[in-house]
KOLDREN-14033 format. One line per field, with one value per residue (C-alpha): x, y, z; residue in one letter; residue number from 1. Coordinates in steps of 0.05 Angstrom, whole numbers, plus 5000, padded with zeros to 4 digits. Each point is the difference from the previous one (the first is absolute). Layout:
REM KOLDREN-14033
X = [X	...]
Y = [Y	...]
Z = [Z	...]
resn = [a	...]
resi = [NUM	...]
***
This chain:
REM KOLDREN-14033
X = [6978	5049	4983	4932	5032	5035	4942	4954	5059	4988	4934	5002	5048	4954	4947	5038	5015	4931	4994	4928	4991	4962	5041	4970	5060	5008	5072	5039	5027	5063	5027	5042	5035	5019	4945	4972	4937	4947	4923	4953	4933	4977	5063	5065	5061	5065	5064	5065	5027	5041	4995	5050	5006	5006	5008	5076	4991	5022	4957	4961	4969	4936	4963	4935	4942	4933	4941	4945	4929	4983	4924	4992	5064	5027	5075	5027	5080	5047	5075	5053	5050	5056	4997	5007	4996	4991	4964	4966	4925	4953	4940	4975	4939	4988	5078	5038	5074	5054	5064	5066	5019	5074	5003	5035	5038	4975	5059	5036	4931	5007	4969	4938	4978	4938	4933	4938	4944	4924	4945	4943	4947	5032	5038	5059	5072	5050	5076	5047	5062	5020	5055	5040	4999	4982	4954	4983	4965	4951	4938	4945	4934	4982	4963	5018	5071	5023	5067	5060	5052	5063	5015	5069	5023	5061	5051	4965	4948	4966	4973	4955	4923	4977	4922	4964	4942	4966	4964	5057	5059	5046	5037	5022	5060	5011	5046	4998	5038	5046	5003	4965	4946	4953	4966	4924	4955	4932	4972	4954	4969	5050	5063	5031	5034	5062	5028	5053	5038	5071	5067	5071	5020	5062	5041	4946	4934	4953	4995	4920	4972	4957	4986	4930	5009	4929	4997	4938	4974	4959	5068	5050	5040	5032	5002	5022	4972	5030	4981	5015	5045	5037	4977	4991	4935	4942	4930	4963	4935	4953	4939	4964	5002	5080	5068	5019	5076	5000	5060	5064	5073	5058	5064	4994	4935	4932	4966	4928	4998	4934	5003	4932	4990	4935	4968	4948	5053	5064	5038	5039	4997	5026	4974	5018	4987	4993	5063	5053	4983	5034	4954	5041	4947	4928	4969	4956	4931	4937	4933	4940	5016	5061	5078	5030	5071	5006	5060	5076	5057	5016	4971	5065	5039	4959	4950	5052	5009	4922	4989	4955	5013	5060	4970	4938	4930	4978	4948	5007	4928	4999	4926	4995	4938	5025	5074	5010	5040	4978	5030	4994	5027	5013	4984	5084	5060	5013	5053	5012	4923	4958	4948	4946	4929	4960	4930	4974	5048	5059	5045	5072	5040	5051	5053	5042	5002	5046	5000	5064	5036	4951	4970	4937	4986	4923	4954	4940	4972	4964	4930	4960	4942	4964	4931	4951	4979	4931	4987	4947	5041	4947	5019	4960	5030	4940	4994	5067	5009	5028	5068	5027	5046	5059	5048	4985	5026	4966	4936	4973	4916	4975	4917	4969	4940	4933	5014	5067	4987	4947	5050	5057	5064	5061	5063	5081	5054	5059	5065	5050	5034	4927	5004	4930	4998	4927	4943	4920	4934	4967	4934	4965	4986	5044	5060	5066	5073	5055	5061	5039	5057	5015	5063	4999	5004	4950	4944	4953	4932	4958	4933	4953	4942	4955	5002	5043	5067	5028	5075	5015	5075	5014	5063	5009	5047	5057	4970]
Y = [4446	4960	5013	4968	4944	4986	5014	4950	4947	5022	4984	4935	4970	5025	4968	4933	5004	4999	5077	5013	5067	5051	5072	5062	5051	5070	5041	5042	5055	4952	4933	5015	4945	5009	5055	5013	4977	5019	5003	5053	4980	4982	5042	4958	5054	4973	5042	5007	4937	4977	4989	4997	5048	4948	4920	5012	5075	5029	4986	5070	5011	5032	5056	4989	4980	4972	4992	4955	4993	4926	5028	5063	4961	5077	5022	5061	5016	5025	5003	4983	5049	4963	4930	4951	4912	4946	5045	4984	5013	5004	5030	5017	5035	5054	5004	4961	4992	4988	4989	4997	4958	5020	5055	5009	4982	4935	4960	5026	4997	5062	4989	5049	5033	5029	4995	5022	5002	5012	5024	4963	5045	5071	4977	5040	4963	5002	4979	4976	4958	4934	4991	4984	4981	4935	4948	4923	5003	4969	5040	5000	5034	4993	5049	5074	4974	4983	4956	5000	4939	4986	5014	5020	5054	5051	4948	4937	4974	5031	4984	5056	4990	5071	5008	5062	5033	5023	5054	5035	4974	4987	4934	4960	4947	4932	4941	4935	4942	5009	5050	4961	5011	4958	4984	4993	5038	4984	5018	4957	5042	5036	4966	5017	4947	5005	4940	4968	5057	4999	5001	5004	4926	4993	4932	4941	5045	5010	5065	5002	5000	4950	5055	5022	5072	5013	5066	5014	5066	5007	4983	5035	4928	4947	4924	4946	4943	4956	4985	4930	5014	5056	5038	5074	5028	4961	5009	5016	5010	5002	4957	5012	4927	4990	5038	4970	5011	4968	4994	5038	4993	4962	5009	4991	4966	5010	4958	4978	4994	5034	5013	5011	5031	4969	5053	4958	4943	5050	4947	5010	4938	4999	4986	5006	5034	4962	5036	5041	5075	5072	5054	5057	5056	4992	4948	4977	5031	4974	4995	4971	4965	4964	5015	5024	4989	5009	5005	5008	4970	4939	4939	4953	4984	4955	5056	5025	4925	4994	5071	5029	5065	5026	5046	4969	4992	4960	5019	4962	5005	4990	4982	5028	4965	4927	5008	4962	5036	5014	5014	5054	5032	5063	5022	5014	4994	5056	5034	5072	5004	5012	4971	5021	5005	5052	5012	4927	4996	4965	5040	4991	5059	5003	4953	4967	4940	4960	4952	4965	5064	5054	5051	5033	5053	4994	5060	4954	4996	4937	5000	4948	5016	4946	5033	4949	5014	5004	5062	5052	5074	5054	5064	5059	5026	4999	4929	4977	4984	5065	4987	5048	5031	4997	5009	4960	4984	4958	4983	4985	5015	4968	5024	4951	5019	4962	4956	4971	5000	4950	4946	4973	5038	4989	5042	4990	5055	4981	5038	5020	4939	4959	4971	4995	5040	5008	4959	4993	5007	5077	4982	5074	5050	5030	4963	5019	4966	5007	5014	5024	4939	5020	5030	5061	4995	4983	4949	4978	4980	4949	4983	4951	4971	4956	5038	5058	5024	5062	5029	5064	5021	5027	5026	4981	5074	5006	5046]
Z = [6882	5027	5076	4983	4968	5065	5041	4956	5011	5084	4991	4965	5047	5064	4958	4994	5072	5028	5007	5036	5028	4963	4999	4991	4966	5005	4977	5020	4955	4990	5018	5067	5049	5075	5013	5067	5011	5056	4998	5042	4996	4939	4968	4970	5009	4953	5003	4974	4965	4939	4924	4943	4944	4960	4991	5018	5023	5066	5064	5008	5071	5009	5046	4985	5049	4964	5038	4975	5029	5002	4988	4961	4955	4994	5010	5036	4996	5040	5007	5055	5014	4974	4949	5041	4996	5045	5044	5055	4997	5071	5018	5072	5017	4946	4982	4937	5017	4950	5028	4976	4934	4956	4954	4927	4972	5010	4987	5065	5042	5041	5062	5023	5065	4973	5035	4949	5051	4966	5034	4971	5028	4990	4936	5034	4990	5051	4995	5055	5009	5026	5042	4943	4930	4982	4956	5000	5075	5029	5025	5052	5029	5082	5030	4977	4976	4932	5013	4947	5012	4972	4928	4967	5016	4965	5039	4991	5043	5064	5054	5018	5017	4980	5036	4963	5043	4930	5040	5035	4944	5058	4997	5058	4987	5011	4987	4975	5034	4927	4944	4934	4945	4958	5060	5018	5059	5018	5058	5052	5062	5028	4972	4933	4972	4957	4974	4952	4956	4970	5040	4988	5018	5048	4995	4991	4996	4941	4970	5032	5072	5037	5049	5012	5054	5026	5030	5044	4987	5073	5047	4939	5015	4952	5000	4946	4967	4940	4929	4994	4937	4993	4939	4971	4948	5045	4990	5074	5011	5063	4983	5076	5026	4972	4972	4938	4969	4936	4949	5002	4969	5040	4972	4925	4997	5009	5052	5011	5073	5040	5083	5034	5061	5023	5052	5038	5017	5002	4956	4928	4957	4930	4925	4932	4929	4951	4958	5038	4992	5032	5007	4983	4999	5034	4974	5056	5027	5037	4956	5014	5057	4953	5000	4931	4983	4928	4949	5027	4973	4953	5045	4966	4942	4969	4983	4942	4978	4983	4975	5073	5011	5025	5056	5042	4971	5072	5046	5063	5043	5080	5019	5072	5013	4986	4996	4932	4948	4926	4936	4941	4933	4986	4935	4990	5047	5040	5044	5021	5013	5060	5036	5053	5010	4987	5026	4975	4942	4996	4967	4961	4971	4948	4994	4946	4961	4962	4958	4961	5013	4980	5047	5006	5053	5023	5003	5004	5073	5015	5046	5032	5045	5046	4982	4986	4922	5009	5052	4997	5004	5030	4968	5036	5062	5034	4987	5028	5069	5035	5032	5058	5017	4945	5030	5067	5060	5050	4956	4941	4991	4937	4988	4949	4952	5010	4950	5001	5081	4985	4976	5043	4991	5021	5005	4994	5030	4960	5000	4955	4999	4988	5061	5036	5065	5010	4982	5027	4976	4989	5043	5012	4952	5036	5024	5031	4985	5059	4971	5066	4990	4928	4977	4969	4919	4932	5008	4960	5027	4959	4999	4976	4990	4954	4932	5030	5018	5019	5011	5040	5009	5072	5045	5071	5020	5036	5047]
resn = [x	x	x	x	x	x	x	x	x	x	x	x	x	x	x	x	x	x	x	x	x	x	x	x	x	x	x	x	x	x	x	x	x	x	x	x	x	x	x	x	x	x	x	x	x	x	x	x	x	x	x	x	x	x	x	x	x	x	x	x	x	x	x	x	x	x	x	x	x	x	x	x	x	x	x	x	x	x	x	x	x	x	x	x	x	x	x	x	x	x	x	x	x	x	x	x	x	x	x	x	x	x	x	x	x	x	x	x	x	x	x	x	x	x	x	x	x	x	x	x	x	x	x	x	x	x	x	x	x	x	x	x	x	x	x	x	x	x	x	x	x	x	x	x	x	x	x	x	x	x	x	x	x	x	x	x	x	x	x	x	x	x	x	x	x	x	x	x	x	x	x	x	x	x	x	x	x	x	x	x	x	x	x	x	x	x	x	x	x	x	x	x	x	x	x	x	x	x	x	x	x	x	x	x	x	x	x	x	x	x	x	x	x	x	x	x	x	x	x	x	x	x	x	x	x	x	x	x	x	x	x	x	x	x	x	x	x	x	x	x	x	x	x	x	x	x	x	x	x	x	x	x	x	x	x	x	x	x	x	x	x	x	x	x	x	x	x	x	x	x	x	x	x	x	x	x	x	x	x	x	x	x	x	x	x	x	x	x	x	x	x	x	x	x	x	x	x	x	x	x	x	x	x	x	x	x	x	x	x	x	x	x	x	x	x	x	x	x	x	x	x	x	x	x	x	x	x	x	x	x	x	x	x	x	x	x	x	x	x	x	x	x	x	x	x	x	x	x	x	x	x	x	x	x	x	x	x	x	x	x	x	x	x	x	x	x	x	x	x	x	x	x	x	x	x	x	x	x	x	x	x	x	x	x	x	x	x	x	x	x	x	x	x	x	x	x	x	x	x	x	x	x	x	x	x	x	x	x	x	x	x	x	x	x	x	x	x	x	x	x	x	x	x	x	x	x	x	x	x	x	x	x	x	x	x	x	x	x	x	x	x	x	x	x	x	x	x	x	x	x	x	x	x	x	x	x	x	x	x	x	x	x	x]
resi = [1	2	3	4	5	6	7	8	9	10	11	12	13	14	15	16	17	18	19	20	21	22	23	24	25	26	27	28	29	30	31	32	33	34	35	36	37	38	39	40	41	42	43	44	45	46	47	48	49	50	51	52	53	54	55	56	57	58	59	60	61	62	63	64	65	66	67	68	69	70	71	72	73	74	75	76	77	78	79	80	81	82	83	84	85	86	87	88	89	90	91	92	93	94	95	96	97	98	99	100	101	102	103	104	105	106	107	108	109	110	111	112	113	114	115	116	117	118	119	120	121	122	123	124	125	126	127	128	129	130	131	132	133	134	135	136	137	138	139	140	141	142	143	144	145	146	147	148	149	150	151	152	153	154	155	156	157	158	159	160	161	162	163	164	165	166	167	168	169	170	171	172	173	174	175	176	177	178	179	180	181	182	183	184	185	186	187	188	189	190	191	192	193	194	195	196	197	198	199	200	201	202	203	204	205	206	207	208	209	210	211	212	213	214	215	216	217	218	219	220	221	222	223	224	225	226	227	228	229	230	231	232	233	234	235	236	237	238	239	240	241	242	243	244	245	246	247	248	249	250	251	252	253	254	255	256	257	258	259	260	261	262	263	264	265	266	267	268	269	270	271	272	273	274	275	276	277	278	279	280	281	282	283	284	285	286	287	288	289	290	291	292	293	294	295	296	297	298	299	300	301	302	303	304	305	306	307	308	309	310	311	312	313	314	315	316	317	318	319	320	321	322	323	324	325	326	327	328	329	330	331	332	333	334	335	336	337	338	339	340	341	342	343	344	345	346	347	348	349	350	351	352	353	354	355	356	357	358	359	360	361	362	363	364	365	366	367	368	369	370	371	372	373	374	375	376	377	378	379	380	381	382	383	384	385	386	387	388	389	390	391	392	393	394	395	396	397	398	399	400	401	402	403	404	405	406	407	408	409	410	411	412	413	414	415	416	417	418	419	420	421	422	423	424	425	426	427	428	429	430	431	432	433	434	435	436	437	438	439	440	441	442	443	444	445	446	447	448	449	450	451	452	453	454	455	456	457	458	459	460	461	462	463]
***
């Protein structure tokens, strides 16, 4: 009873605040915070994690991996081979990665090696090892490599940049210009960007890094740029036209400050939130064609002075088309959550709230699709448009039936990360997609027309 009361006084203040987005929920089988979060297709994987036995109980640490199908709205279960939290969740191809996180007890967070590696078509696990323990990175996909950086490690912070070939399990090693953690990657083309991240401060420095070290995965060679504040817990994202950085922690405040990478001028200028915000688990994904950061930490004191919620309820939106920025509620703070995109659902796990000193551990998982509402769903086989081969590798045929091919349709190749990497017009009964420049991985081809959409899940291989 009393969670709901808390919940209901969530609500109201999201209310008050001008909350506008319509969430779908599903739950998991209990509230969890700092699980690993990955899609595959149309499939939401969430591992490991933390709840409390109680109000004031001991911090229990999961092994549990659900998977939830964003369309048949089933769950299928699984387990790690050890609990883990603050994992790091990836997927590549037909593999799910969950790497590293800290162990029990909790209170001494034991550092972990452990790779869990999931073949999504054979259902077959796998388990492997980093190069050594360690939580709190930052991770990547480019190409057939899933890239682990920084992270604390069982002496304190590292500076290894672990790259996973998910079909072979070998790992290559790298190094960052400085060991740190809390840091953000995002990739653009061949360069994988890893920027900001904490640092043990000598003489006049702050405890966080301005550095950005790019590391181009063609050459295998490293170069620099800078943050223009140092700061630690930053939000990154690659929108296709820019790389955003938003938010962060500098010393012992929060700061609002946003770098942008602009990719068609080769230029960084800066911006602003509108409250100062650290991201401190992934709270960022592309949807729609719009940047999502939502939740993080308290934006400033004054939010305990007027009663708004301790942890986060803001949803910050990037429009990529016109540049401006927009503004949103959650329905309750969060923090401890994650955030990504799944198929065309934007997706947050888990998380917890508080509110004048109570917690509550989520289990709810909220879902927003960009469908339009009013769509015609064929539901014979036959009378879909046939999509082949699944998996591909250097084209896609779509074959329409007579009378959806007698409107115009158009289609959308969108990735894993809902960023658009195809687009055209299907013009033939028959027509074929080139899909030679993708990387391997999950996409999710869309199609439309007047009166009708269709979905199909596909895999680009690694071979």
């Amino acid at each position: 009873m009393k969670r709901w009361s808390y919940l209901l006084i969530f609500m109201l203040s999201a209310y008050l605040l001008g909350a506008q987005m319509e969430w779908e929920v599903a739950e998991m089988r209990e509230g969890k915070f700092n699980v690993g979060a990955t899609s595959a297709g149309i499939k939401l994987y969430i591992a490991g994690g933390s709840s409390y036995a109680s109000p004031k109980g001991d911090l229990i640490i999961h092994d549990d991996v659900e998977v939830f199908d964003l369309v048949t709205r089933e769950w299928v279960y699984y387990k790690l081979s050890k609990p883990r939290t603050q994992i790091n969740a990836v997927s590549l191809g037909r593999y799910v990665v969950f790497a590293g996180g800290y162990t029990q007890p909790a209170a001494l967070r034991i550092p972990s090696d452990v790779l869990d590696i999931f073949d999504t078509l054979s259902k077959k696990w796998f388990v492997s090892k980093l190069s050594e323990p360690k939580f709190n990175m930052a991770s990547a996909v480019h190409g057939n490599d899933v890239y682990f950086a920084g992270g604390f490690n069982e002496m304190g912070l590292t500076d290894r940049v672990e790259i996973l070939d998910v079909s072979t399990q070998k790992i290559k090693v790298e190094l960052l210009s400085s060991p740190t953690a809390g840091l953000a990657a995002l990739v653009s083309g061949d360069s994988i960007y890893f920027a900001g991240g904490i640092q043990w401060p000598e003489k006049d420095e702050s405890f966080a890094r301005k550095t950005i070290d790019i590391y181009n995965a063609r050459t295998g060679t490293w170069s620099k740029d800078s943050l223009t504040l140092p700061r630690a817990y930053i939000a990154g994202v690659n929108t296709g036209s820019k790389l955003i950085f938003a938010g962060g922690v500098s010393g012992y405040s929060n700061i609002s400050r946003i770098d942008y990478y602009d990719k068609s001028i080769k230029q960084w200028r800066i911006d602003s939130l509108t409250y100062p915000n650290a991201f401190t688990s992934p709270s960022v994904a592309m949807h729609c064609g719009n940047a999502y950061f939502i939740g993080g930490d308290c934006p400033n004191i004054s939010n305990y002075l007027v009663g708004i919620l301790c942890d986060n309820p803001t949803i910050y939106i990037y429009n990529e088309n016109t540049g401006i920025w927009g503004r949103d509620t959650l329905p309750y703070g969060l923090k401890g959550h994650c955030v990504l995109n799944v198929g065309e659902n934007l997706v947050i796990a888990g998380g917890l709230s508080r509110y004048w000193g109570p917690v509550i551990v989520h289990k709810e998982i909220l879902i927003k699709s960009c469908s339009p509402t009013s769509v015609i769903y064929v539901s014979a086989d036959e009378e879909n448009p046939q999509v082949f081969p699944n998996p591909f590798t250097d084209e896609i045929q779509v074959s329409m039936p007579d009378f959806i091919h007698q409107s115009v349709i158009d289609y959308k190749l969108v990735d894993i990360n809902g960023i658009i990497r195809k687009r055209g017009f299907v013009m033939e009964s028959t027509s074929v997609i080139d899909v030679r420049d993708l990387a391997p991985g999950y996409y999710i081809l869309e199609m439309r027309g007047e009166g009708y959409r269709r979905s199909v899940s596909l895999v680009k291989e690694l071979w």
